[in-house]
N, C-alpha and C positions, 0 to 999 in steps of 0.2 A: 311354372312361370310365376316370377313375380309378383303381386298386386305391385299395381302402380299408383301412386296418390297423385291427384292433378289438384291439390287445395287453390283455392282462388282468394285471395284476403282482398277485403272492402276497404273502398278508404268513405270518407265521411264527405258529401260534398254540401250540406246543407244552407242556404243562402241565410243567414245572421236573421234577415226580418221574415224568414218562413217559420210556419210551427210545425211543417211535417219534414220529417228527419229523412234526407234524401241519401244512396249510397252510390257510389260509381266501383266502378271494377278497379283494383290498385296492381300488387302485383301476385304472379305466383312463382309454384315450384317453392321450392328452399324444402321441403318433406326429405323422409330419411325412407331408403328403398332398402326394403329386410329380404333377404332369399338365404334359404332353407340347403344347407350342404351336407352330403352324407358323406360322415367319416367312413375312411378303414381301417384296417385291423393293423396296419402298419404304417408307420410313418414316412417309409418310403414311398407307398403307393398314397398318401394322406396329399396328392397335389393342391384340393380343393384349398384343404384349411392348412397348409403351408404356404400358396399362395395369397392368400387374403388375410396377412398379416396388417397390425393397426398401422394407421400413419397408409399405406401402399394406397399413390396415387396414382387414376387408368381409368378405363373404360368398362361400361357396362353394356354388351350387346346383344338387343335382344332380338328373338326373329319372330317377329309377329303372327305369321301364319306356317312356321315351321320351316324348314329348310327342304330344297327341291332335289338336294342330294343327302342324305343324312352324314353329319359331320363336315360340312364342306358348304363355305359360304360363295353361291354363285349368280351369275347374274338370271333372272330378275327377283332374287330375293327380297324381300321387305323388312325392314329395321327400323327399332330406335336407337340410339345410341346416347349414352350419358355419362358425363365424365364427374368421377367419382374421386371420393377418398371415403376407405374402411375407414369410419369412426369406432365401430369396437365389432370385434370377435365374441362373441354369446358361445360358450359350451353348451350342449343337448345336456339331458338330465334323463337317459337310456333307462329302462326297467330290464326285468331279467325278458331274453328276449327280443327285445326289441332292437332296429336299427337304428346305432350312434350319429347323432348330427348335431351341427352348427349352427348358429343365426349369426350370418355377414350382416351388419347394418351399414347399408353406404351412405353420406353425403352426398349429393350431389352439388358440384361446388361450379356450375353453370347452365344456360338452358339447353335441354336435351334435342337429339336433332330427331325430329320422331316423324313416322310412315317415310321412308325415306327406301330407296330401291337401290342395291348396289348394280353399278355401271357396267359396261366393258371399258 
């Protein structure tokens, strides 16, 4: 799973004749959501990092508390959802040994819809 960043930036609300510096909540999101893909040994089977080529605008869905079918998104599942665009593709830096993987960085280029239940 993901870490998900929830940054909150301040805005400045201080009143001109006060001398204690006040802040209010301004806005957030705008962070870059990193997730971890393992390559394969062929580019055929490589769907992950052929799919999440730079520039590819879509969604990020994630299942909060795991899926109630494995592989199969049904109702009363629980979800975020985040509409992205890959800013850059990261190659792994594999040692002898070790399993080949990617860092997808997304944009998220709106607010995400989060704890959200899919319907019938």
């Amino acid at each position: 799973m993901p870490t998900i960043p929830r940054a909150t930036n301040l805005s400045d609300n201080t009143d001109i004749s006060s001398t204690f510096e006040s802040r209010n909540i301004g806005t957030r999101g705008g962070d870059v959501l990193d997730i971890i893909i393992k390559r394969h040994d062929t580019v055929a089977n490589d769907t992950g990092y052929t799919t999440f080529t730079e520039d590819t605008v879509g969604f990020l869905l994630i299942g909060r508390q795991g899926l109630g079918t494995p592989g199969t998104w049904a109702v009363p599942d629980r979800y975020d959802l985040y509409p992205a665009t890959v800013s850059s593709l990261e190659d792994g830096t594999p040692g002898r040994n070790d399993i080949d993987t990617a860092i997808v960085h997304l944009a998220v280029t709106s607010a995400p819809t989060r704890d959200d239940v899919i319907a019938a």
